[in-house]
Biopython code that builds the backbone (N, CA, C, O; Angstrom):
import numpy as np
from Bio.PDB.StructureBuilder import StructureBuilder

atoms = [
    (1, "UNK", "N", (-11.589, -17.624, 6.308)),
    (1, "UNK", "CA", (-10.525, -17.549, 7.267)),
    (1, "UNK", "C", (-10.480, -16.138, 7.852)),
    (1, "UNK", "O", (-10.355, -15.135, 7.150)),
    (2, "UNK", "N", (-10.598, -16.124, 9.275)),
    (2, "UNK", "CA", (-10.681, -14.911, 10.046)),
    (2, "UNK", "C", (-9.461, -14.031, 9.558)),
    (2, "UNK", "O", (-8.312, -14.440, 9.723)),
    (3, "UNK", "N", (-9.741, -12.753, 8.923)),
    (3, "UNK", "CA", (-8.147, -11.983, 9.054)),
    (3, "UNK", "C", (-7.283, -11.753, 7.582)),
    (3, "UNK", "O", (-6.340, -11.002, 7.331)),
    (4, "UNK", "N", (-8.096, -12.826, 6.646)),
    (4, "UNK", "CA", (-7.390, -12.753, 5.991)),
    (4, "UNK", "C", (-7.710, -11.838, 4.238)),
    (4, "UNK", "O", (-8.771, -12.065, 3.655)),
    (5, "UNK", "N", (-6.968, -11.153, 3.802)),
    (5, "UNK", "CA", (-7.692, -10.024, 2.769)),
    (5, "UNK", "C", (-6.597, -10.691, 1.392)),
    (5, "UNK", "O", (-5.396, -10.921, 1.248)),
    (6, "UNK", "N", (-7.741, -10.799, 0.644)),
    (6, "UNK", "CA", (-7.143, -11.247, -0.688)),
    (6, "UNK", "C", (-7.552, -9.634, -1.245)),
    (6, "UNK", "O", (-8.458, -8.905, -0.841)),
    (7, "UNK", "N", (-6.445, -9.362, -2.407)),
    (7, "UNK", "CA", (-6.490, -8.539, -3.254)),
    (7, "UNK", "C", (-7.530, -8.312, -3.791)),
    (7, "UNK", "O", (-8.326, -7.424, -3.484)),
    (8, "UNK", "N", (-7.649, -9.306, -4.875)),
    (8, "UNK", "CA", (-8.768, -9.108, -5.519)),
    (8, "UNK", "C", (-10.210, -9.072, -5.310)),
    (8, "UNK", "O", (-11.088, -8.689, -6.084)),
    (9, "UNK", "N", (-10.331, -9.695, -3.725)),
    (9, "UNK", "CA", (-11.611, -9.285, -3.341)),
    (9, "UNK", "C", (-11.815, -8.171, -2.126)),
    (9, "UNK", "O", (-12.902, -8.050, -1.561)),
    (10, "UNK", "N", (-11.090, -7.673, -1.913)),
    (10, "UNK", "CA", (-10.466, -6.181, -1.143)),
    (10, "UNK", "C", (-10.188, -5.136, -2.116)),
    (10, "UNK", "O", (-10.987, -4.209, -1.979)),
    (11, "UNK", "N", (-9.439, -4.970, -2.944)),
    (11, "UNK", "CA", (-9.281, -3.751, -3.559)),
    (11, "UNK", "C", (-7.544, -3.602, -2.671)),
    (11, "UNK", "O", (-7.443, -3.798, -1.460)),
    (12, "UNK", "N", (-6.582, -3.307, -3.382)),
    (12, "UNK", "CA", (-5.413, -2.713, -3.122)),
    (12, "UNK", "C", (-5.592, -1.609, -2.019)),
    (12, "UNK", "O", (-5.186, -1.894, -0.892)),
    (13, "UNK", "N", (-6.118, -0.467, -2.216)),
    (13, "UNK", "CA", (-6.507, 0.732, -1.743)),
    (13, "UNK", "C", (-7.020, 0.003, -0.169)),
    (13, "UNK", "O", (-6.327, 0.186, 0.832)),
    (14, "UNK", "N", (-8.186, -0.751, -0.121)),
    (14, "UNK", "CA", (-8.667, -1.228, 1.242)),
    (14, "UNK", "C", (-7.570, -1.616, 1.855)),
    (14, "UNK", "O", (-7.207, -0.931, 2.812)),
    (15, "UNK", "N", (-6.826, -2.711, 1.500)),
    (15, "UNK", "CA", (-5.467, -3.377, 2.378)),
    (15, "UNK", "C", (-4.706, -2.077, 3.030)),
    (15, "UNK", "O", (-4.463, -2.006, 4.235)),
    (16, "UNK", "N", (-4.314, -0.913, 1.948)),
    (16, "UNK", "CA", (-3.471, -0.278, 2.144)),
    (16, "UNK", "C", (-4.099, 0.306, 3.411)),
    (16, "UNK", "O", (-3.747, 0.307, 4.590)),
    (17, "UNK", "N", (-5.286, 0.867, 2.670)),
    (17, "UNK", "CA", (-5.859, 1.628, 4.676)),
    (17, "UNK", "C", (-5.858, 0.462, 6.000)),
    (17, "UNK", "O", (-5.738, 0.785, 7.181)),
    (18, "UNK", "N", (-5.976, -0.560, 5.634)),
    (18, "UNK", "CA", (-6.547, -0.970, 7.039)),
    (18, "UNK", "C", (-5.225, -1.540, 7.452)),
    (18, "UNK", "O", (-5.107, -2.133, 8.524)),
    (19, "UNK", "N", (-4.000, -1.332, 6.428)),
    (19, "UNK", "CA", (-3.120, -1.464, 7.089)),
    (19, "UNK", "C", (-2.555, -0.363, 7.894)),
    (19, "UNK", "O", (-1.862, -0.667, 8.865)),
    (20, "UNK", "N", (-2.774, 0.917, 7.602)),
    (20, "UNK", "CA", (-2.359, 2.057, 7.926)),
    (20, "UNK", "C", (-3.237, 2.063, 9.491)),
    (20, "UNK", "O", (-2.701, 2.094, 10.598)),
    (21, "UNK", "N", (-4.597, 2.027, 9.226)),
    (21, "UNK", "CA", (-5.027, 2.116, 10.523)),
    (21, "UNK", "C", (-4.505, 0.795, 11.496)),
    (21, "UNK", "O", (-4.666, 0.954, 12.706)),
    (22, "UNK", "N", (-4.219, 0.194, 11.284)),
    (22, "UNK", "CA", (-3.630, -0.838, 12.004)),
    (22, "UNK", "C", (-2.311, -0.687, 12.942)),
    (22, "UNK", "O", (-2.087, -1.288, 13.993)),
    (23, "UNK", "N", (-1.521, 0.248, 12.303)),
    (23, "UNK", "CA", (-0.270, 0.241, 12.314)),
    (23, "UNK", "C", (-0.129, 2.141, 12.740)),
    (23, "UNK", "O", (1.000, 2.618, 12.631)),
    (24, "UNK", "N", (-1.192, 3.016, 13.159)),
    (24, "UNK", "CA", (-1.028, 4.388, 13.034)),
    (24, "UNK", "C", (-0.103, 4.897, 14.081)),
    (24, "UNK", "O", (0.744, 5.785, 13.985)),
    (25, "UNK", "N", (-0.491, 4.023, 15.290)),
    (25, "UNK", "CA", (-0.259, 4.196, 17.025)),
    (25, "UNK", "C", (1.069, 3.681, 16.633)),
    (25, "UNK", "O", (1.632, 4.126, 17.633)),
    (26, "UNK", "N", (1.905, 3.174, 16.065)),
    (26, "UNK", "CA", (3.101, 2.684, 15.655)),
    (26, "UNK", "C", (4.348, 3.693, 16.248)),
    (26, "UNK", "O", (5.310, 3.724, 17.016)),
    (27, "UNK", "N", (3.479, 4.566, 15.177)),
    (27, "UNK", "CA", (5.021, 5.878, 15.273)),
    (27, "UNK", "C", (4.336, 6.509, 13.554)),
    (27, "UNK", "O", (3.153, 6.611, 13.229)),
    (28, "UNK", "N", (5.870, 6.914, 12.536)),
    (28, "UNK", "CA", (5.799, 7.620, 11.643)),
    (28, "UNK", "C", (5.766, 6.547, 10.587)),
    (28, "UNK", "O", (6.721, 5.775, 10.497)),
    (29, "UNK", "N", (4.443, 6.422, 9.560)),
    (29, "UNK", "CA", (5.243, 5.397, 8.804)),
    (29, "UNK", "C", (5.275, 6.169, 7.169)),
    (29, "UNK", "O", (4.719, 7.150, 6.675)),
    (30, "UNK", "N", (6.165, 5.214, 6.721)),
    (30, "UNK", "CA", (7.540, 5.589, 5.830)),
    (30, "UNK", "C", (6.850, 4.818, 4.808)),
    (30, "UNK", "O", (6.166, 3.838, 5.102)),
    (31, "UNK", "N", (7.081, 5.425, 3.056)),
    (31, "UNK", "CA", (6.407, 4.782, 1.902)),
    (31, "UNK", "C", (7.572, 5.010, 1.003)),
    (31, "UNK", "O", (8.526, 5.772, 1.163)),
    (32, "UNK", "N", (7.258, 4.070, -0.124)),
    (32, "UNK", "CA", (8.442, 4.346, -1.383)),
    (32, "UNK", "C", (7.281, 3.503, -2.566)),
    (32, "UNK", "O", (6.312, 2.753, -2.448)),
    (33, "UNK", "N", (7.896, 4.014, -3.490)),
    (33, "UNK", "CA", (7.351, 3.421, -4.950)),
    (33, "UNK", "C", (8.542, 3.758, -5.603)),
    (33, "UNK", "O", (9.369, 4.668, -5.535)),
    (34, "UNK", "N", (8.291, 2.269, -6.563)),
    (34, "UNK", "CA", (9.289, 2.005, -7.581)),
    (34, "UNK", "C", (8.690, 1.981, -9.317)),
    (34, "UNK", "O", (7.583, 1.502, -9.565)),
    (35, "UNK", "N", (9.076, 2.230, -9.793)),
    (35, "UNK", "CA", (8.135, 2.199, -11.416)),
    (35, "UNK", "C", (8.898, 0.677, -12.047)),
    (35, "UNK", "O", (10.072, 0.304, -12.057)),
    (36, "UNK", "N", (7.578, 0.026, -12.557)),
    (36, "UNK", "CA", (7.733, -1.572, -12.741)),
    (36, "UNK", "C", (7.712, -1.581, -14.909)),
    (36, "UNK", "O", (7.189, -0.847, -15.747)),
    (37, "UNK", "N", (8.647, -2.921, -14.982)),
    (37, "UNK", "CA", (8.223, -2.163, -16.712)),
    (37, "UNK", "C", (7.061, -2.696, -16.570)),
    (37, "UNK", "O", (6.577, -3.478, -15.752)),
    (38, "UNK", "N", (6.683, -2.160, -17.486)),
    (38, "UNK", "CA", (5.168, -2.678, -18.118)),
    (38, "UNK", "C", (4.139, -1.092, -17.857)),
    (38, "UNK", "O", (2.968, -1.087, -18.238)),
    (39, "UNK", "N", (4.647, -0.075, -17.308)),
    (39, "UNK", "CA", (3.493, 0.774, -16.582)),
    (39, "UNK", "C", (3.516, 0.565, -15.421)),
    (39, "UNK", "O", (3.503, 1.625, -14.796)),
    (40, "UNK", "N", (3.549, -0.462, -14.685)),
    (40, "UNK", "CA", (3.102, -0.768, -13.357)),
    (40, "UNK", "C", (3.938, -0.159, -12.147)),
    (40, "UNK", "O", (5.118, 0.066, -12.415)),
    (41, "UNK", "N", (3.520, 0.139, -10.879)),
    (41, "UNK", "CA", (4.213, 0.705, -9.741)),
    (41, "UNK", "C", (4.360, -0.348, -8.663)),
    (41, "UNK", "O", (3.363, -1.069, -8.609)),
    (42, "UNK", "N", (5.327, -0.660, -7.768)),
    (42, "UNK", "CA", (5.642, -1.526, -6.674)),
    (42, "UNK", "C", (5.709, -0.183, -5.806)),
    (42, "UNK", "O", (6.384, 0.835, -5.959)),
    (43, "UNK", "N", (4.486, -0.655, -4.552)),
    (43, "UNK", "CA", (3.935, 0.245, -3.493)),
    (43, "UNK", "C", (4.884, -0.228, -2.086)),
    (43, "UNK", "O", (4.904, -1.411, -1.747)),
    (44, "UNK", "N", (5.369, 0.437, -1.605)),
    (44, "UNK", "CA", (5.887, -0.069, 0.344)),
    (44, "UNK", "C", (5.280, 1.221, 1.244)),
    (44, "UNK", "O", (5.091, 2.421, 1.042)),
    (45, "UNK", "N", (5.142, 0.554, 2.026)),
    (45, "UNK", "CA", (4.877, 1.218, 3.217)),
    (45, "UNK", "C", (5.481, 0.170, 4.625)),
    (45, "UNK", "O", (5.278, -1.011, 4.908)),
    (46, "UNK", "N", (6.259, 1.222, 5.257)),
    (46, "UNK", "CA", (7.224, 0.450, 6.388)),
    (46, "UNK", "C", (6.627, 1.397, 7.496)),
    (46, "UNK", "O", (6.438, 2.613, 7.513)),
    (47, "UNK", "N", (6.324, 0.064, 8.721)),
    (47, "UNK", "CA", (6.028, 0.793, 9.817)),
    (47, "UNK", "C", (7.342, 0.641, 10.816)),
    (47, "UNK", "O", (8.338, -0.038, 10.565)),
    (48, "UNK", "N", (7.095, 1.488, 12.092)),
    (48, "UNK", "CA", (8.377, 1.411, 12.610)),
    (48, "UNK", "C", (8.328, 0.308, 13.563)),
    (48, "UNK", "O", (9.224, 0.186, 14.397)),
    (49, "UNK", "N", (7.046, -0.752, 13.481)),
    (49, "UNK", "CA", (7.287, -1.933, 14.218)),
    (49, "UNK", "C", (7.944, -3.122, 13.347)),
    (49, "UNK", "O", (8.258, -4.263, 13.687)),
    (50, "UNK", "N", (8.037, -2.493, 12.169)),
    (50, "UNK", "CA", (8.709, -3.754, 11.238)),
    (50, "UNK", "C", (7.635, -4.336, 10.394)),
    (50, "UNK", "O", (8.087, -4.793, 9.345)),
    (51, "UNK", "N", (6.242, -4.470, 10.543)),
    (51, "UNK", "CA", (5.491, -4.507, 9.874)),
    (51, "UNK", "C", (5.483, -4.430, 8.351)),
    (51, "UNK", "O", (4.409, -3.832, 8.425)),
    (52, "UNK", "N", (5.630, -4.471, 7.467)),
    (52, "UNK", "CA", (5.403, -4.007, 5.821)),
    (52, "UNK", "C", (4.534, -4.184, 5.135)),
    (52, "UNK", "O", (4.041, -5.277, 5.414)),
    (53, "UNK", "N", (3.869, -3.565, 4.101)),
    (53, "UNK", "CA", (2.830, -3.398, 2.994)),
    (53, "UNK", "C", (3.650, -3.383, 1.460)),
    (53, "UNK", "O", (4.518, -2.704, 0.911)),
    (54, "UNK", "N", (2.947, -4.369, 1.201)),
    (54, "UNK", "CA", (4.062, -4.225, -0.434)),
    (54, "UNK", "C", (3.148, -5.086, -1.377)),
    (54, "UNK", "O", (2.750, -6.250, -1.394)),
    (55, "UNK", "N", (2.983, -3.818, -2.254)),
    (55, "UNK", "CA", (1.958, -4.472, -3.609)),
    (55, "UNK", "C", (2.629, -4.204, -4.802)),
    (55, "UNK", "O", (3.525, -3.361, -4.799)),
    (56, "UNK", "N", (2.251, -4.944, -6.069)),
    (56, "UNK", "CA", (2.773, -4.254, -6.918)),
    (56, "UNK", "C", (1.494, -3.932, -7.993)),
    (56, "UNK", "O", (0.865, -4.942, -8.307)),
    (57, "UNK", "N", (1.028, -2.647, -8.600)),
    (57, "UNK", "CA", (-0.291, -2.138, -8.857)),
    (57, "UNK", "C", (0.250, -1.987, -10.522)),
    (57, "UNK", "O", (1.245, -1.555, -11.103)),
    (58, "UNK", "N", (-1.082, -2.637, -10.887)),
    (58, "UNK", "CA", (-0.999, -2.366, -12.391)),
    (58, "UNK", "C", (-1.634, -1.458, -12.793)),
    (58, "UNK", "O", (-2.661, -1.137, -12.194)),
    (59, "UNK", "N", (-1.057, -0.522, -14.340)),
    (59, "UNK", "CA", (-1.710, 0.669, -14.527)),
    (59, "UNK", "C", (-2.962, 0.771, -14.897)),
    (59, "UNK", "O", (-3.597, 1.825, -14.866)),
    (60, "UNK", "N", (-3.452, -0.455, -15.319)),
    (60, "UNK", "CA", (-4.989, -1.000, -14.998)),
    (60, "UNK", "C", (-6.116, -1.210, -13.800)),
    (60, "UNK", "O", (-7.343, -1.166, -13.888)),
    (61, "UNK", "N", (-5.176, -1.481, -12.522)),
    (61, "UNK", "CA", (-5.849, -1.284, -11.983)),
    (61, "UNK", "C", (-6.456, -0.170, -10.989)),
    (61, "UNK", "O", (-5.733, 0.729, -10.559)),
    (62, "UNK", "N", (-7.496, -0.247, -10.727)),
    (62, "UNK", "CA", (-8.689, 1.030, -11.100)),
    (62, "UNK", "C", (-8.401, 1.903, -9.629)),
    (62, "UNK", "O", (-9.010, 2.928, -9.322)),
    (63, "UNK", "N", (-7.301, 1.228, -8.780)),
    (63, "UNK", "CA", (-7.389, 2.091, -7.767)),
    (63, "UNK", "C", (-6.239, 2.618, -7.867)),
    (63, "UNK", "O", (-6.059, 3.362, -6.902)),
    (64, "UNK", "N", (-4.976, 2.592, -8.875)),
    (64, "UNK", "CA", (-3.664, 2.713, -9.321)),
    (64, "UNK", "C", (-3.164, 4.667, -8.835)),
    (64, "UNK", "O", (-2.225, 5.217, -8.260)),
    (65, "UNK", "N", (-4.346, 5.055, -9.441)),
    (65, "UNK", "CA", (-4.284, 6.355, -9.003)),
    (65, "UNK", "C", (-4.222, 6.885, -8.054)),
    (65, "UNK", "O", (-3.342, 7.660, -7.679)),
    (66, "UNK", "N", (-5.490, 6.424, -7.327)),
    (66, "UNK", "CA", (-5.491, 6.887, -5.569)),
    (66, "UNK", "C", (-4.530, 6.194, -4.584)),
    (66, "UNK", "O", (-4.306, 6.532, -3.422)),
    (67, "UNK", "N", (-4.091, 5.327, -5.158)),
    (67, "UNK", "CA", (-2.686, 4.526, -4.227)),
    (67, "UNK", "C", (-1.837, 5.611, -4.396)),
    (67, "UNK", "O", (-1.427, 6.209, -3.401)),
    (68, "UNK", "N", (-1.485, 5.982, -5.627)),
    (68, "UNK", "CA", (-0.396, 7.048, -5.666)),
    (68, "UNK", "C", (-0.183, 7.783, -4.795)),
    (68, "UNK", "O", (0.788, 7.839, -4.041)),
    (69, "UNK", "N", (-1.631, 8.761, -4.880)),
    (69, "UNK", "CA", (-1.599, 9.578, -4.076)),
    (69, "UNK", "C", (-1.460, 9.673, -2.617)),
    (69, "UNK", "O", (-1.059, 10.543, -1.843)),
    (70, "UNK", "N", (-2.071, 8.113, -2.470)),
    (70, "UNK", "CA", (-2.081, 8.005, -0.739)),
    (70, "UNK", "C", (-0.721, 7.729, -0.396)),
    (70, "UNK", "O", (-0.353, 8.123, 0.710)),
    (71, "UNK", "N", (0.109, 7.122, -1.133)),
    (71, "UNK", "CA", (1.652, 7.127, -1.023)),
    (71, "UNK", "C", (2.111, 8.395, -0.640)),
    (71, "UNK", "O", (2.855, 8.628, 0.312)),
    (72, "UNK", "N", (1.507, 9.416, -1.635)),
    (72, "UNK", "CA", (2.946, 10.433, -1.154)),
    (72, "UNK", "C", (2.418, 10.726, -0.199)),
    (72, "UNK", "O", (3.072, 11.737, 0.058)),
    (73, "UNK", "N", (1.465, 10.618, 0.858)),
    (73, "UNK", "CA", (1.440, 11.082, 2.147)),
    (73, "UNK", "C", (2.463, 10.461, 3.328)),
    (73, "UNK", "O", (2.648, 11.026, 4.406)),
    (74, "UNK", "N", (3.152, 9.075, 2.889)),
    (74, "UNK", "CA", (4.176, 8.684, 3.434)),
    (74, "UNK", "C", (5.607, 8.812, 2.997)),
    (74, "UNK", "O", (6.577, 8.212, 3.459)),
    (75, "UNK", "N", (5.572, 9.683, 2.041)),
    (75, "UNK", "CA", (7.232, 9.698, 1.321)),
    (75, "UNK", "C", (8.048, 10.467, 1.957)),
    (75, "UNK", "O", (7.650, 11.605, 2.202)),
    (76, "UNK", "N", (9.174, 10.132, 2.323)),
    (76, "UNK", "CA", (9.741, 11.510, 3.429)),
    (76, "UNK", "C", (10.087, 12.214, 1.922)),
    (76, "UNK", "O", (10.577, 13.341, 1.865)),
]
sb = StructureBuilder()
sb.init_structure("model")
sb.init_model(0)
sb.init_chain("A")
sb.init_seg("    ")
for serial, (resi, resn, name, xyz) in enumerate(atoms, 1):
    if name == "N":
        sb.init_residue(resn, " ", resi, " ")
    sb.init_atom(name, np.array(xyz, "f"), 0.0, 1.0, " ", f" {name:<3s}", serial, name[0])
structure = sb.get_structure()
């Protein structure tokens, strides 16, 4: 199916960019993380067309780290 990105065969990290590039010409976009029990983090990223990105990343998975980081480049 044209368009469409499953997780697990994308990688978290991929979605997150190609949502970002998708959405750059937007305006400013805006991120938050929440800490999940278990270890795990719930990722957002809000664009200012209304758009949203929302994962929730386990501390297992292997891109858990570099999501972080690419988050705080959107945290006001």
């Amino acid at each position: 199916m044209p368009g469409l990105l499953l997780s697990g065969a994308v990688g978290i990290y991929a979605e997150l960019r190609g949502f970002v590039l998708a959405h750059r010409e937007c305006g400013v976009l805006r991120g938050a993380s929440k800490a999940l029990d278990g270890g795990g983090v719930r990722l957002a990223v809000i664009c200012p067309c209304g758009a949203r990105f929302a994962r929730s990343v386990s501390p297992r998975d292997p891109d858990a780290e570099r999501l972080q980081e690419a988050l705080a480049a959107f945290q006001a």
